[in-house]
C-alpha positions in Angstrom: -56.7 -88.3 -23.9 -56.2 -91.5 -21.6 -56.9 -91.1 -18.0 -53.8 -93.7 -16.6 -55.9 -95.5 -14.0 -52.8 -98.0 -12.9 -54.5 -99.3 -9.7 -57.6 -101.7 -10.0 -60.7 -100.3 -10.7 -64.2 -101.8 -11.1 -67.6 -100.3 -12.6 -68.6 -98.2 -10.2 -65.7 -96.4 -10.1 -65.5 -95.8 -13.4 -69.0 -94.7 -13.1 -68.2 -92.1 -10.9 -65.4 -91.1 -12.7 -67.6 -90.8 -15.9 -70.2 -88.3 -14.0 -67.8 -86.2 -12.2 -66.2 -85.5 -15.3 -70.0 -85.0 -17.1 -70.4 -82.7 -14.4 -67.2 -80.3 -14.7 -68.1 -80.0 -18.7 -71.2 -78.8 -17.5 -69.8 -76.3 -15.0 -67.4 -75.4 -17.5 -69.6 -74.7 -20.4 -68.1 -73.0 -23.2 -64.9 -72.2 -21.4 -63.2 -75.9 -22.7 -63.5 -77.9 -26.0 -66.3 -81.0 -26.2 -65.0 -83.7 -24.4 -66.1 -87.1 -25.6 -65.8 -89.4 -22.6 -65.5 -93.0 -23.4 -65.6 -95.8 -20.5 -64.4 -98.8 -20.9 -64.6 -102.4 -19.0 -65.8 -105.9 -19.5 -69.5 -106.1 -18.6 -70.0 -102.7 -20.9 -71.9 -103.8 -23.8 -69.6 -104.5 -27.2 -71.3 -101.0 -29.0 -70.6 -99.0 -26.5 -66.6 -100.5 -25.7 -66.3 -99.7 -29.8 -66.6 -96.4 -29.1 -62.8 -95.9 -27.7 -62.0 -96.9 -31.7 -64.0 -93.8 -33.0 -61.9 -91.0 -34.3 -62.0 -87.8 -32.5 
């Protein structure tokens, strides 16, 4: 699943976004499925932005 961030974004907002979302699977324990969450934007390094290409 795609979160569809249409406005411009930078870093540390996907950051934040990244650790809120850390933080809910944590609250929510077993109650949900894993979630893999994958950031992605330009000063990431190129292993980590090839994670958005790994099957789920």
């Amino acid at each position: 699943m795609q979160l569809p961030f249409h406005k411009k974004m930078g870093q540390d907002e996907i950051d934040a976004v990244q650790e809120s979302l850390q933080h809910t699977c944590r609250v929510l324990g077993s109650k949900i499925c894993e979630l893999m969450i994958c950031p992605i934007y330009a000063n990431l390094p190129p292993d980590m932005q090839s994670r958005i290409f790994e099957p789920t």
